[in-house]
One Martini backbone bead per residue (centre of mass of N, CA, C, O) as a GRO file, in nm:
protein
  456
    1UNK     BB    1  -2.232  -1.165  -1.161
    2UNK     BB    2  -2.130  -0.944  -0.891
    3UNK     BB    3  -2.153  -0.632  -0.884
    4UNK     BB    4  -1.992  -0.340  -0.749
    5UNK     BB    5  -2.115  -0.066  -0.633
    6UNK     BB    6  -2.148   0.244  -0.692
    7UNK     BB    7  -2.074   0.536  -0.561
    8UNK     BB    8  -2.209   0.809  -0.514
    9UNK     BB    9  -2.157   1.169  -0.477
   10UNK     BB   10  -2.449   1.269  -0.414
   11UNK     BB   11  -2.578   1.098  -0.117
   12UNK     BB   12  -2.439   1.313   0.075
   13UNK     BB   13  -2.456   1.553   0.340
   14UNK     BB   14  -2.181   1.690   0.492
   15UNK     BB   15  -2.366   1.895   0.686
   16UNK     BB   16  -2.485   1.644   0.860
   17UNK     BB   17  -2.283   1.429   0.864
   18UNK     BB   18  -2.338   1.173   0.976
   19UNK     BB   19  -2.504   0.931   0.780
   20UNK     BB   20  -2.770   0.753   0.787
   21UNK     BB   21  -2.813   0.466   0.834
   22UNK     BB   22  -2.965   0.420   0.522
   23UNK     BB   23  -2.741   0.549   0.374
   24UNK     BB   24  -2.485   0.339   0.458
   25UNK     BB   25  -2.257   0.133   0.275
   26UNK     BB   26  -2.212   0.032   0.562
   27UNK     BB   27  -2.252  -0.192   0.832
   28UNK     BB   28  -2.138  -0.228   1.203
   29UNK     BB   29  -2.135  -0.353   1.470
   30UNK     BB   30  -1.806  -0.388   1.575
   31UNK     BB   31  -1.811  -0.053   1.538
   32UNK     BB   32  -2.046   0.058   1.706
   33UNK     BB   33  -1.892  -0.051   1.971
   34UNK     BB   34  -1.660   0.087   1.930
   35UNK     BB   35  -1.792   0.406   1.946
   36UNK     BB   36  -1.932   0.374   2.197
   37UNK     BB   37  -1.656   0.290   2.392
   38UNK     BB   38  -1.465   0.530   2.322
   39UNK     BB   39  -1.621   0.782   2.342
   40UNK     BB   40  -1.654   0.727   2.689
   41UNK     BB   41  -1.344   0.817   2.713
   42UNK     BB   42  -1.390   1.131   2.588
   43UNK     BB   43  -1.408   1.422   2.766
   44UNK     BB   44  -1.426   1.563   2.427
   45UNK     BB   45  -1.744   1.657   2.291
   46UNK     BB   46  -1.586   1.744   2.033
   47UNK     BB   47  -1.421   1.478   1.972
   48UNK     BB   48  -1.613   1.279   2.001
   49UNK     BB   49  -1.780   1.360   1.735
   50UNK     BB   50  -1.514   1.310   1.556
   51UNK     BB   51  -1.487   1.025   1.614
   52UNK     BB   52  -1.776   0.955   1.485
   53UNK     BB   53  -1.772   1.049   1.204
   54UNK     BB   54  -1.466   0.961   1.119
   55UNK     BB   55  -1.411   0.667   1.153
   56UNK     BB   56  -1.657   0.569   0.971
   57UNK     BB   57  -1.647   0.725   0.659
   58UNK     BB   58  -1.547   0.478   0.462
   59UNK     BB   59  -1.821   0.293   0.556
   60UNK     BB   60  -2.029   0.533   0.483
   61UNK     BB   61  -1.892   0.648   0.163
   62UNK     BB   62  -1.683   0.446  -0.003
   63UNK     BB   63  -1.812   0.157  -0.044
   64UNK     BB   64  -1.859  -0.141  -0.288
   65UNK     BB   65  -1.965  -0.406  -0.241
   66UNK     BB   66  -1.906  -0.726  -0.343
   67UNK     BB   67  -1.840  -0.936  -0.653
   68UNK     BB   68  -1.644  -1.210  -0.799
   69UNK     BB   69  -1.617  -1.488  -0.905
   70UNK     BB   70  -1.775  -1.561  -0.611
   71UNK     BB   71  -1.612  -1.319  -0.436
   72UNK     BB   72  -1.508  -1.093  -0.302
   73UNK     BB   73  -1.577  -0.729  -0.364
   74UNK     BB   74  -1.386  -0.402  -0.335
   75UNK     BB   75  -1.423  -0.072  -0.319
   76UNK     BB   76  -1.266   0.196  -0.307
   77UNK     BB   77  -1.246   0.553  -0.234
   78UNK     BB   78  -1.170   0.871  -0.143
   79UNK     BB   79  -1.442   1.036  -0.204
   80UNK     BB   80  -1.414   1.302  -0.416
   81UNK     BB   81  -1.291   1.080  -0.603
   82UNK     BB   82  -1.405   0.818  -0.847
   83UNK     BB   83  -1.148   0.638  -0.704
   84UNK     BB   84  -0.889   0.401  -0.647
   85UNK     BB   85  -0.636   0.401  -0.429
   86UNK     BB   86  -0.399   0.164  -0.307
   87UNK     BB   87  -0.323   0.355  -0.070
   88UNK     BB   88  -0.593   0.460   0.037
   89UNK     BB   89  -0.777   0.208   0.075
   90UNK     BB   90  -0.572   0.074   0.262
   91UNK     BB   91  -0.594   0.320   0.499
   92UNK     BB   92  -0.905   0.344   0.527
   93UNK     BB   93  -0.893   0.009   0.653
   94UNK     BB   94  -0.708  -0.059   0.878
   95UNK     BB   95  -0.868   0.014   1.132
   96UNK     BB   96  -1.031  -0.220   1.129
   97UNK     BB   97  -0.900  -0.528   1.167
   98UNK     BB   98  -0.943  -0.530   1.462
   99UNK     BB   99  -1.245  -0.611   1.406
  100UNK     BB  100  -1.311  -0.848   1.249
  101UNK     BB  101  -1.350  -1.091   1.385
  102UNK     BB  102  -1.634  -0.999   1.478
  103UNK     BB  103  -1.657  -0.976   1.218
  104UNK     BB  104  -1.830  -1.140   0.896
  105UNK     BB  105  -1.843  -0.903   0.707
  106UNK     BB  106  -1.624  -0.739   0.719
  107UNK     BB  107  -1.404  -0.926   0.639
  108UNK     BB  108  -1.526  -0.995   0.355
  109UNK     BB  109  -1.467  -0.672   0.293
  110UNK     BB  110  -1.176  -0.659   0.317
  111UNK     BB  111  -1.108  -0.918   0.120
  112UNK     BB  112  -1.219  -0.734  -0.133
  113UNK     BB  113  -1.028  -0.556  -0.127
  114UNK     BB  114  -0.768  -0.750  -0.169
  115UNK     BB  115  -0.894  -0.874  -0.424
  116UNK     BB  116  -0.923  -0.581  -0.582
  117UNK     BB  117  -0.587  -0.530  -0.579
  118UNK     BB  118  -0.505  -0.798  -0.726
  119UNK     BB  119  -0.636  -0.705  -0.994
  120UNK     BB  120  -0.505  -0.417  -1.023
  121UNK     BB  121  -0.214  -0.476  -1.063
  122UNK     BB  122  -0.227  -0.729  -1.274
  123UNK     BB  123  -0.292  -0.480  -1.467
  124UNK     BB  124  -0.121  -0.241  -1.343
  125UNK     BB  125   0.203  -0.159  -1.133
  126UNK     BB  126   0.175   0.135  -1.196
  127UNK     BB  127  -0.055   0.225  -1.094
  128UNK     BB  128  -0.261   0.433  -0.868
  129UNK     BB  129  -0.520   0.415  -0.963
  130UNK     BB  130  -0.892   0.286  -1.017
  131UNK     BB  131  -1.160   0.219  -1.097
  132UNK     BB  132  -1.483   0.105  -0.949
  133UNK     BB  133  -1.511   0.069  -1.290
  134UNK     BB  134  -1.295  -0.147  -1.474
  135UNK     BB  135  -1.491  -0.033  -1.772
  136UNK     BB  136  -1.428   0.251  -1.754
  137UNK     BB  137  -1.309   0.560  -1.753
  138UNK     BB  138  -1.085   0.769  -1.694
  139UNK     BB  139  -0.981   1.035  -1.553
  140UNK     BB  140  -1.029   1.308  -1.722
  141UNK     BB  141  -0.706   1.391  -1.676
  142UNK     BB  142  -0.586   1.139  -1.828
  143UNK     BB  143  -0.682   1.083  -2.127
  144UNK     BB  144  -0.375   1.260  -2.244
  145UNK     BB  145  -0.182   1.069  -2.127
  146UNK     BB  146   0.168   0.978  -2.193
  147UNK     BB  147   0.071   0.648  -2.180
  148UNK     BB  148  -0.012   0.298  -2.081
  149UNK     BB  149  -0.280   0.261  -2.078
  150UNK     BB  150  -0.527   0.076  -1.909
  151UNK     BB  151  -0.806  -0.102  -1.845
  152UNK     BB  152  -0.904   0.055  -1.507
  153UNK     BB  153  -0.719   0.278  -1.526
  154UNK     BB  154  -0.711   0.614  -1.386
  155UNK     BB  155  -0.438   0.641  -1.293
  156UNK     BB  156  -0.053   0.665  -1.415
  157UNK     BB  157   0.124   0.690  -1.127
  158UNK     BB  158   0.427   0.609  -1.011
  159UNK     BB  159   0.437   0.429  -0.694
  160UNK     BB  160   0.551   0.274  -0.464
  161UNK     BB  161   0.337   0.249  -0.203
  162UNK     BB  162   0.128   0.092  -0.407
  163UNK     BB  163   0.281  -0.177  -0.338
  164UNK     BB  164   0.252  -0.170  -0.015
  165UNK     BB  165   0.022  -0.151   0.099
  166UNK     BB  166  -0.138  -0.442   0.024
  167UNK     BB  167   0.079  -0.594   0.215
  168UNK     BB  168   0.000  -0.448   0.475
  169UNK     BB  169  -0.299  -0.525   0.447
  170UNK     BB  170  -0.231  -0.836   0.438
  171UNK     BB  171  -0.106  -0.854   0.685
  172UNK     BB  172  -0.279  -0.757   0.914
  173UNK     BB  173  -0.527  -0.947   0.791
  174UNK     BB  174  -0.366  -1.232   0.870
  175UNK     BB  175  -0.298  -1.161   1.164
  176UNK     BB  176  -0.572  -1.103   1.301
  177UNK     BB  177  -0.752  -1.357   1.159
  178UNK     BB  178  -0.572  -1.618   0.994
  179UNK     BB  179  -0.680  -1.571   0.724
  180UNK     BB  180  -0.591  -1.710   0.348
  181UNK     BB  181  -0.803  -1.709   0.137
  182UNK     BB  182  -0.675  -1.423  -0.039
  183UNK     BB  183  -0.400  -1.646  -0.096
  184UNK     BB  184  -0.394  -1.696  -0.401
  185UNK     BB  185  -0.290  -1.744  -0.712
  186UNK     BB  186  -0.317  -1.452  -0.765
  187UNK     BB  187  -0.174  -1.327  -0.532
  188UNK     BB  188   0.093  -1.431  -0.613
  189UNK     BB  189   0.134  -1.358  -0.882
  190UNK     BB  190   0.100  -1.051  -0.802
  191UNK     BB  191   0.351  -1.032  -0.622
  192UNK     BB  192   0.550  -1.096  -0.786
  193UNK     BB  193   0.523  -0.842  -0.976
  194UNK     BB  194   0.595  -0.662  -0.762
  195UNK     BB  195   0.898  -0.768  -0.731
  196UNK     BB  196   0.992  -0.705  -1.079
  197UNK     BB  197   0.924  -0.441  -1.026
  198UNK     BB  198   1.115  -0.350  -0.830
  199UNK     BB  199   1.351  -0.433  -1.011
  200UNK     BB  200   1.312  -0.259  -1.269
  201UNK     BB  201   1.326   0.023  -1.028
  202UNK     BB  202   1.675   0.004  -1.030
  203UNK     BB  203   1.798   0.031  -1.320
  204UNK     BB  204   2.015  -0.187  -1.399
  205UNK     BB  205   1.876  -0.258  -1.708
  206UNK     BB  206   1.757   0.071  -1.724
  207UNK     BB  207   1.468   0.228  -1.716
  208UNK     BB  208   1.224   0.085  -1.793
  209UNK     BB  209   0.893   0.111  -1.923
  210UNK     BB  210   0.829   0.364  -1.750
  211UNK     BB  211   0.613   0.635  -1.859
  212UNK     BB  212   0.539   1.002  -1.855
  213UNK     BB  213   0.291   1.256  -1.972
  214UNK     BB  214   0.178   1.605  -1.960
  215UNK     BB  215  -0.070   1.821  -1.979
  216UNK     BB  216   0.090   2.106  -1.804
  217UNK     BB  217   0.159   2.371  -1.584
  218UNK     BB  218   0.242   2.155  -1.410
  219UNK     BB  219   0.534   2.043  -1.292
  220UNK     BB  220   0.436   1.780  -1.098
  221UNK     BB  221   0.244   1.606  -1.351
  222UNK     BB  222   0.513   1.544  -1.423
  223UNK     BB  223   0.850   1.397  -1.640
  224UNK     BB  224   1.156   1.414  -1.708
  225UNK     BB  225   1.309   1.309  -2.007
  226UNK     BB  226   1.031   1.176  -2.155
  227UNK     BB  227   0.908   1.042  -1.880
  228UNK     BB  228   1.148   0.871  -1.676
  229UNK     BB  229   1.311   1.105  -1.475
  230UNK     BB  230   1.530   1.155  -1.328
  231UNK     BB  231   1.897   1.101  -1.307
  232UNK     BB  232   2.019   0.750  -1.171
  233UNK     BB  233   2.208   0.579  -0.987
  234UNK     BB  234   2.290   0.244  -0.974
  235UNK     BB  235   2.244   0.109  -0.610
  236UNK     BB  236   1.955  -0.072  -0.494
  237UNK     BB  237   1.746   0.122  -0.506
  238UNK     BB  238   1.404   0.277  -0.589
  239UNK     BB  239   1.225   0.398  -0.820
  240UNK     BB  240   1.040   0.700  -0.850
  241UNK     BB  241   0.806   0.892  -0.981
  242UNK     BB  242   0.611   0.958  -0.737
  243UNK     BB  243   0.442   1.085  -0.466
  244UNK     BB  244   0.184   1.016  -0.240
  245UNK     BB  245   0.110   1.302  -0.343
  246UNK     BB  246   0.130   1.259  -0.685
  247UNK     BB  247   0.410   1.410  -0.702
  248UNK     BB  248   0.678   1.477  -0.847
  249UNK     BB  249   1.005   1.384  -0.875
  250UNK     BB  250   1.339   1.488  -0.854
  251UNK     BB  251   1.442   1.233  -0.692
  252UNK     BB  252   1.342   0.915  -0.735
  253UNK     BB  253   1.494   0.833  -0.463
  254UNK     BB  254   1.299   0.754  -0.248
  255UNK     BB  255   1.270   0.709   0.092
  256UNK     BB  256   1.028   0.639   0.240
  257UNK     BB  257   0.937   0.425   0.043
  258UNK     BB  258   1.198   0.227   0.078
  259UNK     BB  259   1.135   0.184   0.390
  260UNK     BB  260   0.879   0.061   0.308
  261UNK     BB  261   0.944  -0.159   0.137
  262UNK     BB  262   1.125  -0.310   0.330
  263UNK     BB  263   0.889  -0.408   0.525
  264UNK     BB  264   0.705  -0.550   0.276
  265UNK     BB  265   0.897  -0.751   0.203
  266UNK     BB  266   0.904  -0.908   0.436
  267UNK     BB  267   0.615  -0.969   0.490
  268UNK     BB  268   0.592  -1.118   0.217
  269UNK     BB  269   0.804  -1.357   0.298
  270UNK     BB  270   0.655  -1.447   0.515
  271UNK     BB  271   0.374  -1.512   0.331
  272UNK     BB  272   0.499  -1.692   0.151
  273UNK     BB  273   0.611  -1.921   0.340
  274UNK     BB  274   0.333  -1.976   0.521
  275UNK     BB  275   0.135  -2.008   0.317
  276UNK     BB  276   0.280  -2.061   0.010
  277UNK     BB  277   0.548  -2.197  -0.006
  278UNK     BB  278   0.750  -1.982  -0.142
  279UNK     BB  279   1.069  -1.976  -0.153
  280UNK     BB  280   1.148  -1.811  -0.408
  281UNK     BB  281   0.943  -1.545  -0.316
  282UNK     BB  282   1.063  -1.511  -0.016
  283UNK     BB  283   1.385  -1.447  -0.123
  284UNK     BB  284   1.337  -1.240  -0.288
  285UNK     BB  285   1.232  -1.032  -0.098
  286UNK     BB  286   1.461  -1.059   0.098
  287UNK     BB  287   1.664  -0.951  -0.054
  288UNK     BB  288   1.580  -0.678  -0.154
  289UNK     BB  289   1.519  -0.567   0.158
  290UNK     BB  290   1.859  -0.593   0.188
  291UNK     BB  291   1.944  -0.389  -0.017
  292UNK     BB  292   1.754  -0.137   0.021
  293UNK     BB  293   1.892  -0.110   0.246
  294UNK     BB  294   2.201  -0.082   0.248
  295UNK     BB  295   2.134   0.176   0.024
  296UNK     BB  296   2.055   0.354   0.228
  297UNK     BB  297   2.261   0.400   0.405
  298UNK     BB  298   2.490   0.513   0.185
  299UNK     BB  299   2.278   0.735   0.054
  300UNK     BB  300   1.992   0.825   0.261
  301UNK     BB  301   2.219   1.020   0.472
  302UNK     BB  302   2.231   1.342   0.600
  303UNK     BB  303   2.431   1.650   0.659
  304UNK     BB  304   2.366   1.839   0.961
  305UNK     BB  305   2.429   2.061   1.197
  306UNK     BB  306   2.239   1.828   1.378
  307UNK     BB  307   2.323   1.600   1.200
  308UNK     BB  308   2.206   1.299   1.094
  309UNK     BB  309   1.981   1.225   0.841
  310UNK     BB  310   1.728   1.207   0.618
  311UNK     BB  311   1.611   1.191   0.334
  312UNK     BB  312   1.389   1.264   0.082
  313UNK     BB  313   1.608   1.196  -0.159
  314UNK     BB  314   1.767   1.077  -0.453
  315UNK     BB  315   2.016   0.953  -0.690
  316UNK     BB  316   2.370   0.837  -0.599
  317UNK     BB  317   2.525   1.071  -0.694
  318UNK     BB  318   2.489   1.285  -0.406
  319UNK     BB  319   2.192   1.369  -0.433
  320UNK     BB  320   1.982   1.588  -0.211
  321UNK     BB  321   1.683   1.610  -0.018
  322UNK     BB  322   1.522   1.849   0.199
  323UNK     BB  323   1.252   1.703   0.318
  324UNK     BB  324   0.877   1.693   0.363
  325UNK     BB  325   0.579   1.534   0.313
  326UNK     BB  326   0.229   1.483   0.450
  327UNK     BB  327   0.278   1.205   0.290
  328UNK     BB  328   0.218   0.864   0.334
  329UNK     BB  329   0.528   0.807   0.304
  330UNK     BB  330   0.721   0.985   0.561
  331UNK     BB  331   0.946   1.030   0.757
  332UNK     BB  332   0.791   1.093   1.014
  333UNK     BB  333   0.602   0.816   0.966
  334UNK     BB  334   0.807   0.575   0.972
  335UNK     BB  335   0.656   0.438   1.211
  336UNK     BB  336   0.398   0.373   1.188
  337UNK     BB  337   0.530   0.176   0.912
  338UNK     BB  338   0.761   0.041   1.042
  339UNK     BB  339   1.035   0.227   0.902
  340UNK     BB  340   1.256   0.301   1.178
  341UNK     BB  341   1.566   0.123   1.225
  342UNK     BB  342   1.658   0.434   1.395
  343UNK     BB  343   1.597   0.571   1.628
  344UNK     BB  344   1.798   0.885   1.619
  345UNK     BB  345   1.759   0.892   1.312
  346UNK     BB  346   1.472   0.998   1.388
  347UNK     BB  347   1.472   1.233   1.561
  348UNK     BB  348   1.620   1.397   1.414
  349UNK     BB  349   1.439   1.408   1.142
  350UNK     BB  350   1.162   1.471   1.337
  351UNK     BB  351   1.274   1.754   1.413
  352UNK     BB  352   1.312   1.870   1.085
  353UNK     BB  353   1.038   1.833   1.016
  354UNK     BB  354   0.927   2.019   1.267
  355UNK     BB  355   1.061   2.248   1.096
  356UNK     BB  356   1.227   2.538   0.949
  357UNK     BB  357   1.412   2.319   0.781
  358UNK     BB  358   1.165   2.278   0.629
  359UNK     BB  359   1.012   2.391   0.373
  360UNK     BB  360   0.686   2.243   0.414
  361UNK     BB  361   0.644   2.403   0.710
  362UNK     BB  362   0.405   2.542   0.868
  363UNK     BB  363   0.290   2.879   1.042
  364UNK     BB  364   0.021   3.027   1.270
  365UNK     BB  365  -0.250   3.133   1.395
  366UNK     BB  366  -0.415   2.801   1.358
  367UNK     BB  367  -0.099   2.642   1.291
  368UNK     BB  368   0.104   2.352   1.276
  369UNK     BB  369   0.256   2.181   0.940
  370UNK     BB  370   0.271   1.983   0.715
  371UNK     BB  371   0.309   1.991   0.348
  372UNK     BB  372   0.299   2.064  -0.006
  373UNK     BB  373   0.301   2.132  -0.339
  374UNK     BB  374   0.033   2.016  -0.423
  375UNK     BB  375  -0.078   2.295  -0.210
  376UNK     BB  376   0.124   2.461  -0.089
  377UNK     BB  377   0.162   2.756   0.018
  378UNK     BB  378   0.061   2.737   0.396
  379UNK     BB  379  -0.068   2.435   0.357
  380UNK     BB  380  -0.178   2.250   0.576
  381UNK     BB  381  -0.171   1.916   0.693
  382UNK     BB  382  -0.335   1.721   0.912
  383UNK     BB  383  -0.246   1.501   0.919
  384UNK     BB  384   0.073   1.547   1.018
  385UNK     BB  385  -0.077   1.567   1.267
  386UNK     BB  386  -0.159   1.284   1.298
  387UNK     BB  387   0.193   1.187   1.308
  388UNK     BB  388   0.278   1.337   1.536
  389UNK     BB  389   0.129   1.197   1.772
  390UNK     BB  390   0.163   0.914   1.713
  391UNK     BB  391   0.476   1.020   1.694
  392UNK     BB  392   0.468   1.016   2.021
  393UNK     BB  393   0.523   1.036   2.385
  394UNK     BB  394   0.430   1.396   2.419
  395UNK     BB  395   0.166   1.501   2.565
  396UNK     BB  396   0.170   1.813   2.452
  397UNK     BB  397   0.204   1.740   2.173
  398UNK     BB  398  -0.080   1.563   2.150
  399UNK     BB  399  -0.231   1.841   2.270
  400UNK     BB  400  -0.177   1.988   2.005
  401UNK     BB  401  -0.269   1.851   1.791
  402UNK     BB  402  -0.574   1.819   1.864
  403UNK     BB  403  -0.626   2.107   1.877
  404UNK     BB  404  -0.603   2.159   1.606
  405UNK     BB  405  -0.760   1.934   1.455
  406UNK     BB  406  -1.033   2.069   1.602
  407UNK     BB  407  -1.020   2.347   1.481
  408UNK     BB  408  -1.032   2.271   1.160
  409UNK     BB  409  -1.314   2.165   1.240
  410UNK     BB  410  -1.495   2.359   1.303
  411UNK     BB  411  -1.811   2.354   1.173
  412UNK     BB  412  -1.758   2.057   1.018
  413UNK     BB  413  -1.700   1.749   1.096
  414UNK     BB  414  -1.452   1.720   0.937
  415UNK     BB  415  -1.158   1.646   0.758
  416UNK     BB  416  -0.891   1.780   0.602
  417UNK     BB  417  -0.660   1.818   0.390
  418UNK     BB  418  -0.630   2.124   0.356
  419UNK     BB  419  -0.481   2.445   0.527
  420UNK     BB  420  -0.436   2.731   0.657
  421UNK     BB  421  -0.262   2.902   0.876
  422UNK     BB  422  -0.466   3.088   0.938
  423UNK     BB  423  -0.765   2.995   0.766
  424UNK     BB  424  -0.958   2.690   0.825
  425UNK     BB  425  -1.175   2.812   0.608
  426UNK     BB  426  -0.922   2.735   0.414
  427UNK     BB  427  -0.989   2.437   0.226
  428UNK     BB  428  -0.935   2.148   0.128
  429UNK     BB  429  -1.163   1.943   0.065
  430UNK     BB  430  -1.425   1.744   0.224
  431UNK     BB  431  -1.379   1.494   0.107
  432UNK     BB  432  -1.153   1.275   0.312
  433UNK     BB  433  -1.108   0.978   0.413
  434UNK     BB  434  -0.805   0.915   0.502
  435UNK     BB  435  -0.821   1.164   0.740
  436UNK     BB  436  -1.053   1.051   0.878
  437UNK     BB  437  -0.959   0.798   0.969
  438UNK     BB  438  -0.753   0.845   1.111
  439UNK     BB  439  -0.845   1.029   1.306
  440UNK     BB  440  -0.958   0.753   1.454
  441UNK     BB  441  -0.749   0.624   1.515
  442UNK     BB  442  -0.592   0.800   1.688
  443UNK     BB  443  -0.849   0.850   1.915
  444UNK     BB  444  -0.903   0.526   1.956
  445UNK     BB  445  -0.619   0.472   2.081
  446UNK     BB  446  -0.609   0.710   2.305
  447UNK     BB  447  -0.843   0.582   2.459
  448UNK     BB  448  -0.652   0.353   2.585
  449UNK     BB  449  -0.349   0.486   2.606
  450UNK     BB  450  -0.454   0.804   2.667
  451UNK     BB  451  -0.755   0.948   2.792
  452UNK     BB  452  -0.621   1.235   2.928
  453UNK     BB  453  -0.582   1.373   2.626
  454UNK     BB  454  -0.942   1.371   2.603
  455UNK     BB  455  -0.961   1.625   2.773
  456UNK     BB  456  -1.108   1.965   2.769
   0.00000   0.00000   0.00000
């Protein structure tokens, strides 16, 4: 059995840029080329630089192919962080999708990453990180934490998205390349298990299984109520412990996790009855996407003197938190994520979003873009600023989106996770893989569909 090389950490000295060919720990003749293609099209020198580091900064610093009972087997890290989240994982690696066809390298490197994440789910659907080998001991910071550790989980904080995410990437690359390999009888064990966690955590019949309690001062790192949450009334949502920024939430049914549910459930449905024939777990994922569609409408819509917008929380009893947090999935990304269902009612929220009646929005004399707990005020998240060009149509928005996002990096050469509003040189994360690759995704998609917008 060929086990997944896990990446060292101190293997690549982030001040040199991108590593260099003998040091990159995966090679793509049709990354390369399309390096080559896209970089060509971008009149600025600057961004050009940028985003020849930054697409391929996955495969070239945090992937670790190998094998598993003789199939494909990938780790993902995130970066300086030795585990792998299934969240960031899944994200890190979606731009690579458009180029499969073209390398069978590449696919097979995807398909293990696949493979690898249904292992993981397997092992526990409640975790959200785990271990690049899933013998090590978890992360440092877990390992006093008060829940059911598994064998090979990293850290196990229950996040919607986590289970949503390993379907966007199953469902992108079964329709990029047709293959449909990677869906065997594991890989559907594992999805029935998302189907019946997602229904255990609309708490229709009690709490159901999952708590957490940490020893922190930090109050985002726990669950009130003995670990469990606060309480929620069953309406059809479903209940999440934790926001795709790893911070706890306030009121349980986070909504665009919910909205991204709905997206995933739906896919996953498509991919039972096309691939598995499984009419059983088609119509069940298909059953409760229409559920929480349903119960967002009712519930997870709120009333702002500029019209009704989105919430970013709720309970089910009427209590609403109203805020974006600039990790995806987040209100303004909906549409990223295909899961915003209504175009006026998302022009709205992400209205709000991008204005100081979010409280995590922060301007400054470096940029304006949102944050959120996580790392605190005053601290932009570039994602954000990536997430807003995205969702724009607004010429004059993503070059400034781009602005903002190149002076943040200047004289380092990759994205960082968040920095100062005022002072870009004050910034967490150097290596922060999936900040990387969407900016690469970003500009490289830019480069074909706007030209115009990147030009010095």
């Amino acid at each position: 059995m060929a086990k997944a090389q896990v990446p060292a950490t101190d293997h690549w000295d982030i001040k040199q840029g991108r590593p260099k060919p003998a040091d990159r720990r995966f090679r793509s003749a049709a990354v390369e080329e399309f390096l080559t293609d896209r970089s060509a099209r971008i009149g600025d020198p600057a961004l050009a630089a940028l985003f020849i580091n930054c697409f391929p900064n996955t495969l070239d610093t945090t992937v670790a192919p190998g094998q598993f009972e003789g199939k494909p087997d990938t780790a993902v890290l995130t970066g300086d962080i030795p585990a792998m989240w299934l969240r960031d994982s899944s994200a890190q690696v979606w731009p690579y999708l458009q180029l499969a066809v073209k390398d069978r390298a590449l696919r097979q490197l995807l398909e293990g990453v696949i493979r690898r994440q249904t292992r993981c789910i397997l092992i526990d659907p409640y975790a959200n990180a785990f271990m690049a080998d899933l013998d090590a001991p978890p992360l440092s910071w877990s390992t006093k934490d008060l829940t059911d550790m598994k064998r090979g989980v990293g850290e196990r904080k229950w996040e919607v998205d986590s289970l949503c995410y390993p379907i966007r990437l199953a469902h992108g690359y079964w329709k990029q390349t047709g293959d449909t390999g990677p869906f065997d009888q594991q890989w559907r064990q594992a999805m029935r298990l998302v189907v019946d966690t997602l229904r255990v955590q609309q708490r229709k019949q009690g709490l159901g299984p999952y708590h957490f309690q940490r020893e922190s001062t930090v109050s985002t790192e726990m669950l009130p109520a003995h670990g469990f949450g606060n309480p929620v009334r069953p309406v059809g949502l479903i209940a999440s412990g934790f926001r795709p920024s790893d911070d706890a939430c306030i009121f349980p049914f986070l909504v665009p996790s919910n909205l991204f549910a709905v997206t995933s459930l739906r896919q996953l449905a498509k991919m039972a009855h096309a691939i598995l024939h499984d009419e059983a777990l088609a119509n069940d994922a298909s059953s409760l996407a229409s559920e929480v569609e349903q119960a967002l409408q009712q519930h997870a819509i709120a009333t702002t003197p500029q019209g009704t917008i989105w919430a970013y929380e709720v309970d089910g009893f009427g209590g609403q938190l109203l805020m974006d947090d600039a990790n995806v999935p987040s209100l303004l990304g909906l549409p990223y994520l295909e899961s915003s269902p209504d175009k006026d009612l998302y022009a709205r929220t992400r209205a709000f979003c991008w204005s100081d009646r979010n409280p995590w929005f922060f301007r400054g004399t470096a940029g304006e873009g949102i944050g959120g707990p996580h790392e605190g005020r005053r601290m932009i998240w570039p994602m954000s600023q990536m997430i807003y060009a995205f969702t724009s149509s607004n010429p004059s928005e993503i070059r400034q989106s781009l602005k903002m996002l190149k002076n943040s990096a200047e004289g380092f050469g990759f994205m960082h996770e968040s920095y100062d509003q005022d002072n870009p040189k004050k910034f967490t994360r150097e290596w922060f893989a999936w900040a990387n690759t969407l900016f690469g995704e970003l500009v490289g998609t830019l480069a074909v569909s706007h030209p115009e917008l990147l030009r010095s």
